[in-house]
Each structure stands twice: as C-alpha cells, then as structure tokens.
C-alpha positions in Angstrom: -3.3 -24.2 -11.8 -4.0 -21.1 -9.7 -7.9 -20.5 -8.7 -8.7 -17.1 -8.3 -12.1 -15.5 -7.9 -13.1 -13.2 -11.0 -11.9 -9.6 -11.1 -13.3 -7.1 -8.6 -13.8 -3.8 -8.6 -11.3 -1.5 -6.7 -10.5 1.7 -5.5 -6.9 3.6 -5.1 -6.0 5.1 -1.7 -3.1 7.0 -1.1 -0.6 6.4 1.3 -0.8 9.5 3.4 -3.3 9.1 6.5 -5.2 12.6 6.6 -5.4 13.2 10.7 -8.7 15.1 11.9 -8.4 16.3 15.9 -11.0 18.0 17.6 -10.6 21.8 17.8 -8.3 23.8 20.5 -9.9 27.3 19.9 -13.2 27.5 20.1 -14.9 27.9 16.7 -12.7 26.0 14.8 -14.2 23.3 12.3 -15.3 20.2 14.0 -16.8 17.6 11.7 -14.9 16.2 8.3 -16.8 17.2 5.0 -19.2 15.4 3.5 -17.3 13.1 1.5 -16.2 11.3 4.4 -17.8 7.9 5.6 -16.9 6.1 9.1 -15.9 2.8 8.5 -18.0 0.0 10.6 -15.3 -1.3 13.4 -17.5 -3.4 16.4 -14.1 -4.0 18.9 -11.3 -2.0 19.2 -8.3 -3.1 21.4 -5.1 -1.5 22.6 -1.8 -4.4 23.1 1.0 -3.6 25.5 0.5 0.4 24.5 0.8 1.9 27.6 -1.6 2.6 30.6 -3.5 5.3 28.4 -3.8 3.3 25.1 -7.7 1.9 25.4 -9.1 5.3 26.1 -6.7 6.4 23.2 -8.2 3.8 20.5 -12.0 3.7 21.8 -11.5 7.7 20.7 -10.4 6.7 17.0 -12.6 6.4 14.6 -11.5 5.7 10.3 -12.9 7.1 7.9 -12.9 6.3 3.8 -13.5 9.3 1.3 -16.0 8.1 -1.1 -15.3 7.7 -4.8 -17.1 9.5 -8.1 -16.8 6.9 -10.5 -14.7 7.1 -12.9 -12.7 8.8 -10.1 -11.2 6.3 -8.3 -8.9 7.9 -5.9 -9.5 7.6 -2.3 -7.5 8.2 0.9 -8.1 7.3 4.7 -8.6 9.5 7.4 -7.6 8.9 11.2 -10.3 11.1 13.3 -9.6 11.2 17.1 -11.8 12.5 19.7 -11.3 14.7 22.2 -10.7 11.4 25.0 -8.7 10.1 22.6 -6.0 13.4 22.6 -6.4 13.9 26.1 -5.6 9.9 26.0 -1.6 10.5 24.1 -1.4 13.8 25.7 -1.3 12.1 28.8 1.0 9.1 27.8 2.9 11.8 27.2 2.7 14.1 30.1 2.3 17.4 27.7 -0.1 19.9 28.2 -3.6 20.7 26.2 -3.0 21.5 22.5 0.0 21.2 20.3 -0.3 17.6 19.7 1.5 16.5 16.2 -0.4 13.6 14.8 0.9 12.1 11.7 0.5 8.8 9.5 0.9 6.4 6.6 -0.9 3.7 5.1 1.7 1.0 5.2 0.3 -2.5 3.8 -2.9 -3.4 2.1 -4.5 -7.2 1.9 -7.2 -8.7 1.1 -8.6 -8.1 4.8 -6.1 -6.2 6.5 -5.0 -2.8 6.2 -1.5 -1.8 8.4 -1.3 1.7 9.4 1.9 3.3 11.0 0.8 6.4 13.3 2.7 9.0 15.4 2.2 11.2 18.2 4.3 14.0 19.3 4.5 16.8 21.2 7.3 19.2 21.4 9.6 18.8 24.2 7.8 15.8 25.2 8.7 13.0 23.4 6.7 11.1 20.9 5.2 7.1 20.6 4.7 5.7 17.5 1.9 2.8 17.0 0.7 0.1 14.6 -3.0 0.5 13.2 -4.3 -3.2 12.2 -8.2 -3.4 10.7 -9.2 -6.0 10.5 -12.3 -6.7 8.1 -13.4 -9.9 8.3 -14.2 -8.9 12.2 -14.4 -5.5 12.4 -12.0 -4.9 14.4 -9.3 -2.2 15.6 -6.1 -3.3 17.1 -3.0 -1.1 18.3 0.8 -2.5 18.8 3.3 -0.5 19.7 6.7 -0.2 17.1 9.4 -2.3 18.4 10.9 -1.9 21.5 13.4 0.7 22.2 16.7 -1.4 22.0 15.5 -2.6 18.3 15.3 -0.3 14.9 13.4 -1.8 11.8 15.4 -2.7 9.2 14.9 -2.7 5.4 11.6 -1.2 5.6 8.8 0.0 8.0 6.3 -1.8 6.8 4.9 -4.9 9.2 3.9 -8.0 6.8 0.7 -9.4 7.8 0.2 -13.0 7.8 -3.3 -14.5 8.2 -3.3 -17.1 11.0 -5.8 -19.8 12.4 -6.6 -17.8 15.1 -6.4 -14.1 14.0 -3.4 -12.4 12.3 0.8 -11.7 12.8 2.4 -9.2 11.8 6.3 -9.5 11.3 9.2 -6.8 11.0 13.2 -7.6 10.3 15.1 -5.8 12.8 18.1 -4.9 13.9 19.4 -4.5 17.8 20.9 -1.7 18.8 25.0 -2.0 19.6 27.9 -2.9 18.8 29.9 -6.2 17.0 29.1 -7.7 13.5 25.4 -6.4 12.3 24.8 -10.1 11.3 24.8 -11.0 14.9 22.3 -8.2 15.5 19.5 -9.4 13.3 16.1 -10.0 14.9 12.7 -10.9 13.8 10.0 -9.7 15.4 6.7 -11.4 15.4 3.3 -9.8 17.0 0.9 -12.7 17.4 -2.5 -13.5 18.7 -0.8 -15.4 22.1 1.3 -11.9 22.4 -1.4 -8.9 22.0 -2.9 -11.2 24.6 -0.4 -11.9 27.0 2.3 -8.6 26.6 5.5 -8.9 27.7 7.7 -6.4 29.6 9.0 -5.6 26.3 5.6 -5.1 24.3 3.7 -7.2 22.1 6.4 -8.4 19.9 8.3 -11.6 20.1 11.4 -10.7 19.3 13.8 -14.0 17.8 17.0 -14.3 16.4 17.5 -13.8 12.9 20.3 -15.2 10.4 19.9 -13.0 7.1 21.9 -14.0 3.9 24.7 -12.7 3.1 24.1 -10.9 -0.3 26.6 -9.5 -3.0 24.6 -6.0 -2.8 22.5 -4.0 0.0 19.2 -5.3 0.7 15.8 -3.2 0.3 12.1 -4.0 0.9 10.1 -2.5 -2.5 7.0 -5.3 -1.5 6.3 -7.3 1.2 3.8 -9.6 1.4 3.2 -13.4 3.3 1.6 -17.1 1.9 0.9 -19.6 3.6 2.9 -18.9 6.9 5.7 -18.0 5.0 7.0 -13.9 5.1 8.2 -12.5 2.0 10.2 -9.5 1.3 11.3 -8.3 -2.0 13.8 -6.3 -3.3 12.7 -5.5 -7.1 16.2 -5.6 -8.2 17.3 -8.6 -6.7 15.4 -11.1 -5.4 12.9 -12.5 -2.3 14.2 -12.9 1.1 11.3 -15.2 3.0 11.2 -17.2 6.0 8.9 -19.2 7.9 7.1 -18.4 11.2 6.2 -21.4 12.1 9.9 -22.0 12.4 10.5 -23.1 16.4 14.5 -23.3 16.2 16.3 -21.2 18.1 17.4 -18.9 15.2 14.8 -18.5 12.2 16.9 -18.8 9.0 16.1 -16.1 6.1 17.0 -17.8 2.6 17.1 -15.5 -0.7 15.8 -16.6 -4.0 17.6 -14.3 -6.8 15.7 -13.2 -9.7 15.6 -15.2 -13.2 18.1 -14.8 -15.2 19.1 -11.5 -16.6 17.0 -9.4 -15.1 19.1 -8.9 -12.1 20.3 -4.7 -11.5 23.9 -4.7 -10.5 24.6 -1.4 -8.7 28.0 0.2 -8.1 28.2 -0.2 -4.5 26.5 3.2 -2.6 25.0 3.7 0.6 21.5 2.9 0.6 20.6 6.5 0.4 22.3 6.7 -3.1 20.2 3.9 -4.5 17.7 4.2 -7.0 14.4 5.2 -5.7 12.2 2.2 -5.2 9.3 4.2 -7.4 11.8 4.0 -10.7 12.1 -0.2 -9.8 8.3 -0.1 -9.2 7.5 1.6 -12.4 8.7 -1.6 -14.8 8.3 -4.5 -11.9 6.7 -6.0 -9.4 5.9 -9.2 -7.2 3.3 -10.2 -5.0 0.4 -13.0 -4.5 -1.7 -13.7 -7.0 -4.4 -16.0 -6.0 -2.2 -19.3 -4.6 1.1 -18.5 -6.4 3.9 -15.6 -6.3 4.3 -14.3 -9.3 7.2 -11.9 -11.1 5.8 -9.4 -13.2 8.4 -7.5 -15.6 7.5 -4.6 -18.0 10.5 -4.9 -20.3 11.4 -2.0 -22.5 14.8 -2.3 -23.0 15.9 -1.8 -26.7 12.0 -1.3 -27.3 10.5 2.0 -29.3 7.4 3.3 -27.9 4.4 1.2 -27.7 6.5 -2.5 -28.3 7.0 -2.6 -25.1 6.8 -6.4 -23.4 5.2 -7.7 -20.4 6.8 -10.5 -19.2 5.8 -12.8 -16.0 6.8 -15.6 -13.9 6.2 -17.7 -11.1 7.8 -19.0 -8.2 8.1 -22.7 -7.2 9.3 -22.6 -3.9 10.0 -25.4 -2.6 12.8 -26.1 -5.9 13.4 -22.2 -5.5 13.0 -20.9 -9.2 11.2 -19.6 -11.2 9.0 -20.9 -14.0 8.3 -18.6 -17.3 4.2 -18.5 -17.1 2.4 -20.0 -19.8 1.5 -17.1 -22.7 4.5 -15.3 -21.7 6.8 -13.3 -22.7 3.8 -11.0 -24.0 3.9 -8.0 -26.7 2.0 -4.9 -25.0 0.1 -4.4 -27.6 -1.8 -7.7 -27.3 -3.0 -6.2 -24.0 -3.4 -3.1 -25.8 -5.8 -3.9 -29.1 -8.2 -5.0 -26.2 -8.4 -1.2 -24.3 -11.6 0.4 -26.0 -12.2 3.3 -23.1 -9.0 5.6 -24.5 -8.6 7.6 -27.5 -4.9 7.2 -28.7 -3.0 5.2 -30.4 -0.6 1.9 -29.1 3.0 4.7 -28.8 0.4 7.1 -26.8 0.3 5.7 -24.1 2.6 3.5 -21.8 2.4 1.1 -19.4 3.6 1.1 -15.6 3.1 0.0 -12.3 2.1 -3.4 -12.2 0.4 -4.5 -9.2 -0.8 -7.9 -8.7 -4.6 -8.1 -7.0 -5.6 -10.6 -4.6 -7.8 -12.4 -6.9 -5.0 -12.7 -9.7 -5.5 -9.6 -12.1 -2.4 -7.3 -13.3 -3.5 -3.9 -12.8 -1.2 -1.2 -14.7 -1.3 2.6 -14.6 -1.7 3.7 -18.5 0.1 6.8 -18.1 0.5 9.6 -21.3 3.9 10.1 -23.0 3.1 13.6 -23.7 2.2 14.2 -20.4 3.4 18.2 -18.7 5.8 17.6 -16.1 4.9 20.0 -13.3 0.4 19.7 -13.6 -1.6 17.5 -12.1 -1.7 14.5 -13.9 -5.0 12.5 -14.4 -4.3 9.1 -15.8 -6.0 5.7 -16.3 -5.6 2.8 -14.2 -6.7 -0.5 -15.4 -6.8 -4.5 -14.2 -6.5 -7.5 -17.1 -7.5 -10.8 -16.4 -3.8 -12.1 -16.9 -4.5 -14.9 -19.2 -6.6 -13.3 -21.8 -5.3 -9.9 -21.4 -8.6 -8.0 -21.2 -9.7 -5.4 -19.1 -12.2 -6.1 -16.0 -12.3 -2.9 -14.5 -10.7 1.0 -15.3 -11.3 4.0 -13.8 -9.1 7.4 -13.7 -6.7 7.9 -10.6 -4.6 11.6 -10.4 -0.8 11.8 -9.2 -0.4 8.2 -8.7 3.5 8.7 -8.8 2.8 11.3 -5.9 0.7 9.5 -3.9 2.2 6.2 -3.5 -1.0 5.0 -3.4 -2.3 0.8 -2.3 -5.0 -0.6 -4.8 -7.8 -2.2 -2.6 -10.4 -4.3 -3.8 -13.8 -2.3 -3.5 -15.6 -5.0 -1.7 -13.2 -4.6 0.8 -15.0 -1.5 3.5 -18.4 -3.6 3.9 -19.8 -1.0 6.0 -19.3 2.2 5.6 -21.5 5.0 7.0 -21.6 7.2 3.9 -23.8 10.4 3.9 -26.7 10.9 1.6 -26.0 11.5 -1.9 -27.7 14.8 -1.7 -25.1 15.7 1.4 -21.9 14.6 -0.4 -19.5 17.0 -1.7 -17.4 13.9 -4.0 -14.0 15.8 -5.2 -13.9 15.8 -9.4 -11.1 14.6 -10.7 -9.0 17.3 -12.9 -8.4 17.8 -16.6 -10.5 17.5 -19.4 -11.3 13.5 -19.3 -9.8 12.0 -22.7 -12.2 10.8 -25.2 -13.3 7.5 -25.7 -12.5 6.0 -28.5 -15.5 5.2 -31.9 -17.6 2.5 -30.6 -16.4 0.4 -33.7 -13.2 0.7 -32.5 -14.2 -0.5 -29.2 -13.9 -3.8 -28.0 -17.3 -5.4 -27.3 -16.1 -7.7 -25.0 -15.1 -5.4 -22.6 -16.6 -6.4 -19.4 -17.0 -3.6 -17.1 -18.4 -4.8 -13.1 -20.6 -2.1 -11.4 -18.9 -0.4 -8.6 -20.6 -2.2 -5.0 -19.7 0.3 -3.1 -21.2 3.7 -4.8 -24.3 3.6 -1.5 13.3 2.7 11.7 14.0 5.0 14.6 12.2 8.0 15.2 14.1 9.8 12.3 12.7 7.1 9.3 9.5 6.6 11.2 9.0 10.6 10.5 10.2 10.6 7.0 8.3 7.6 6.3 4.9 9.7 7.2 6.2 13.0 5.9 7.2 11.6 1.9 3.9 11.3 1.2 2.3 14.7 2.5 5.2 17.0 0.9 4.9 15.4 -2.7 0.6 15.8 -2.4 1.9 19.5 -1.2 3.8 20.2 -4.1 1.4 18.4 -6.8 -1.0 20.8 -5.4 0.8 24.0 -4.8 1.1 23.4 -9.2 -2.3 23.7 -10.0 -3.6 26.1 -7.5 -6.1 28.2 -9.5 -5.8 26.1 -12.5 -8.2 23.7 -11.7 -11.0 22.6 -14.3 -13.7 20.5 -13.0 -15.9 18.2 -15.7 -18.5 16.4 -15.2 -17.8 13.2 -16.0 -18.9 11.3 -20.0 -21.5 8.3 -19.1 -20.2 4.9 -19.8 -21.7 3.0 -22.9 -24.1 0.1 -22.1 
C-alpha cells in the first residue's frame, strides 16, 4: 500500500521566470514591488561555469510573489545584481548594457526546483545555465547545459534524482554528427562527485545510451525519477526509464507501453506536426505519487458532458505493467457530488489537467464549459485525496492553459523574506469570483488546511523560454482595460 503524508496546501507558479536587472540609465526602477519575497538560500555555488560564474551566482538572488488566498497563482523571479551582470557580461566579453536575460521554470519536486536560464548579448554569443534550489539546504547551484558537441533530446528539462549525498540531474542527449542516430545517444548525468571535480567538458558525465527502438517518435510530456531510476513519459505512449546506478559501459533505456487501449497511434509527422503536449496533458498524466507511479486517465470518449470518467493505474515495475487501482475506473461525478465551494451543476463544469502531488493527491483544474475564448480566464483548481475523492485544498488560478504553470506544495519556500502586510501590493485575481454554492448543498466534510505560508541547441533552448512569455503577452494584451478587481467572499467556518 502506498504511504503518503496528508494533503498539503499548494500554490501554482508559472513557468516563465520574470528577470529583474539592475538599471542602465540612471533613474530607472531599481527594487521589485512589493509583492515580491527573497527566498532564504545560505550557499550558493557555480560548477564548471566558467571563470566568471561565482561572482555571477553570489549576484542572484530568487524571489517568490506572494499569494492572496483564494488566488493561488504565483511565479518566480530571477533578480541579478549589478556584480552579477558585470559577472556574464564579462564571460561574454560584451560591453555595459544590452544584456538579454531570459528563463523557464523547468521541473518542480518535492525539494528541488530546476530552472533553465540564458544570457545573451547581441553579437556576442550567449551561455545557457541550469538553476538547481535546493530546499532542504538552502542552497543555489549552477551547471552549465551540455557541452557543445551534445544537443538535448526529447526535452529540455533535467530530471532530478535525490541521492545519498545531494542530488543528480540527468538529460537524454544526442551527439552531434554523422552515422545512425542510435549510435549517437548519450545520457548525461551531473552528480555530486562531478559539480565537485569538473571535467574539461563541464559538470556532466556524459555515457552511452541505447534507446528503444519505438513504432512512433518519442516525446517527454513528464519527467520525473524513484528510487535511482529516471523516468520519462510520453503521454501517448508509454515510459522510457533507466537506472543510474547502472555501471556498464552502455546504460540500457527500456520502454513500458501504456495499458491496453489507451495507446494514440499517430500518422507518422515530424515531431513538429504532433499534437501539442498541452491537448495530451489536458486528459492524462503520470508521475509519483507517494512510493508508486501512477497513470491517471480522464476518459471522455463517447461521454456527454459531466459523465466523464477518471480512470487510474499503477506501475509494477519490476513485472512491467500496469495494475488497474483499486476503486477505479471512477464516474466524475463521484468526485463531483463532494465539490461544495462552486455554484453549477455536474455538465458545468469539466475536469482537466491531472497532476499527481508528492504526497499522493490528484489535483485537477475545474475549468467552465461556457467559458469566452479570448478573456482571461479565472478557474478553480482543486486536489482529492485519491481514495475517497474529496477535496483537501482549492483555490482559484487564471490562464492555467497559458501559463504552463508547476503545482508546488506550499510548505515548500520555508523562508521567505516577505514584506509587511501593510507594504504588499498582492495582485487580485480577475472576474467576478463564482458563487458558492447553499450551505445545504455543501458538503460538510469538506476539509479545508490553512494556507502556512500567508506570513536543445540554442534555437529550442530560446523557444523553450520564449513559449511561455508570448502566450502571458497575448492573455494580457485581451483584457487590457477590462479588468475587474473583487475583493475576495470569506470562506465558511
């Protein structure tokens, strides 16, 4: 049986990194707004980075935006000081000023958070870094991306995996050249031993990879690790995983297909052509949840509005299947009768992006079917415990589809140096909030926890940090000068 601690409290932050460099001109604005806490970091370390990279990380400082419950979208914030610019710009050897800074929150766990960065400057050159916090310790470290004669394959984004001494991080590559891409794969490992001792080639151990041959192209919608294993998935066909401890001279990548039926079959496109991994992450998911991987399917095939069914599994790995969960397959409205903090009705509303938490609660986006394409959209966002599909926590999130946002468990910034209360200037969330449903229709057993913490090549690396900041461009450029700020309806005791 899996153990899992009970539900948490969480908060949504999106995927774009905000960047805040000190001024050029003199008079520009130099501090963040009030909203803005530092987060606590005691060490901060630069690995195989270059002969500028210490100054450069000593000079960064991240920052959380504080939440307004019920608002619970936040984003992160990367501020540099002015040591830290001179720092790149030197790496660089550009002049003062016109330094390009952007980045992307690329993996969330339960105590790491993996940030992709980059630095350029017109005409010369750029460097692109890994961001790893660390918040059991405190800590800042900074790897470079791979090394030059290696491009990231299948996605960007490093899987963290916790080890006895620290953490890894791990990327599937592919080296640059020519002959069969099979013989090209590489896994690249950045451990303890190597942010300590760097090689020529960086702080990545780079190893032999041989990848599966599968009947369709492979993509990375989730990536995630257990128990010194790496997985990645690919939400319409499977899990490709492989062990690090693994001392052979190649590491062997074995692929375990989805159960049965539930399987997408593409006509054969470049990956370009594919569908977008938000429409696969809209119905599906899979990720840890507590001591187990689990497969969590939203089916709505043949299904009117409102009969939608949730459906979950989990994998035993060492047979390499997977086992229908006990209480599942599950109408929605079973988790439905138990939501007492909407007004509307089961076909109202409807269910999407599951994400499995840490500690072993489905959290789904409960998203309007009348909603106005083209506004801002303010939706609920709310985790079940998983066996007796009841709420443990809601809150409101808006553009959730534009954000691309990680869910991370509240608890998880123990330190944050947040202004006064009196000094904070919290963003609203937008729209008229939706009424709560009569009290007697309410469900009394809805336990609600008090939020704790109120007090690629250079080409994908780029489009990677840019996705994020064009789609929160155009969600805004919508409701410029329509906005309509509410206070926000107390909760009932």
């Amino acid at each position: 049986m899996d153990t899992a601690s009970p539900s948490s409290p969480f908060v949504v932050v999106q995927s774009r990194v905000y960047i805040h460099q000190p001024p050029v001109v003199w008079g520009q604005r130099d501090k963040l707004g009030n909203e803005w806490a530092a987060v606590a970091c005691d060490a901060k370390k630069a690995h195989g980075c270059g002969d500028h990279a210490q100054k450069l990380v000593e000079g960064i400082t991240l920052y959380l935006r504080a939440v307004d419950y019920p608002d619970l979208t936040s984003a992160l914030c990367i501020g540099l000081n002015a040591d830290a610019a001179g720092s790149i710009e030197a790496e660089l050897d550009a002049p003062r000023g016109g330094l390009e800074i952007k980045g992307a929150l690329a993996v969330a766990t339960r105590r790491l958070l993996v940030l992709l960065v980059m630095f350029r400057h017109r005409n010369h050159g750029d460097r692109c870094y890994y961001l790893i916090y660390d918040t059991t310790s405190e800590s800042l470290d900074m790897v470079p991306y791979l090394p030059d004669h290696l491009k990231a394959t299948y996605t960007l984004a490093a899987v963290p995996v916790d080890a006895a001494d620290g953490h890894e991080l791990a990327i599937m590559a592919q080296k640059f050249g020519i002959g069969r891409a099979v013989d090209r794969d590489r896994l690249c490992v950045c451990t303890p031993a190597t942010r300590a001792n760097p090689a020529a080639s960086g702080a990545w151990r780079v190893e032999a990879l041989r990848f599966p041959e599968l009947p369709q192209p492979f993509s990375a919608d989730e990536t995630f690790s257990l128990g010194g294993m790496a997985f990645w998935a690919d939400l319409s066909q499977g899990l490709v995983y492989c062990d690090l401890l693994d001392e052979g001279s190649v590491v062997d990548a074995r692929f375990i297909e989805l159960p049965d039926g539930y399987v997408v079959n593409y006509p054969y496109k470049p990956d370009s052509d594919r569908k977008e991994p938000e429409t696969r992450r809209m119905t599906r998911t899979i990720g840890c949840a507590g001591s187990s991987v689990k497969f969590v399917c939203i089916d709505r095939r043949w299904a009117l509005p409102g009969h939608e069914t949730v459906k979950v599994w989990t994998l035993d790995l060492p047979r390499r299947r997977w086992v229908r969960d006990e209480g599942f397959p599950c109408p929605w409205k079973e988790f439905w009768k138990h939501v007492g903090f909407m007004d509307a009705k089961l076909g109202d509303v409807e269910p999407q992006f599951p994400t499995l938490m840490p500690d072993g609660a489905l959290c789904l986006l409960l998203r309007w079917r009348n909603r106005v394409w083209g506004q801002r959209e303010t939706c609920y966002i709310c985790s079940f415990d998983i066996r007796s599909k009841r709420p443990v926590w809601f809150g409101l999130v808006y553009d959730y589809c534009n954000i691309g946002p990680c869910i991370v468990p509240c608890n998880f910034f123990t330190k944050c140096s947040l202004p006064s209360p009196s000094e904070r200037k919290l963003p609203k969330i937008l729209k008229q909030l939706p009424k709560r449903r009569p009290e007697h229709e309410a469900d009394n057993d809805l336990h609600v926890i008090n939020m704790s913490c109120s007090t690629v090549n250079d080409t994908k690396i780029t489009a990677c940090c840019d996705t994020d900041i064009s789609k929160c461009t155009t969600a805004a450029r919508a409701t410029k000068g329509k906005e309509k700020y509410v206070i926000p309806a107390k909760r009932h005791k």
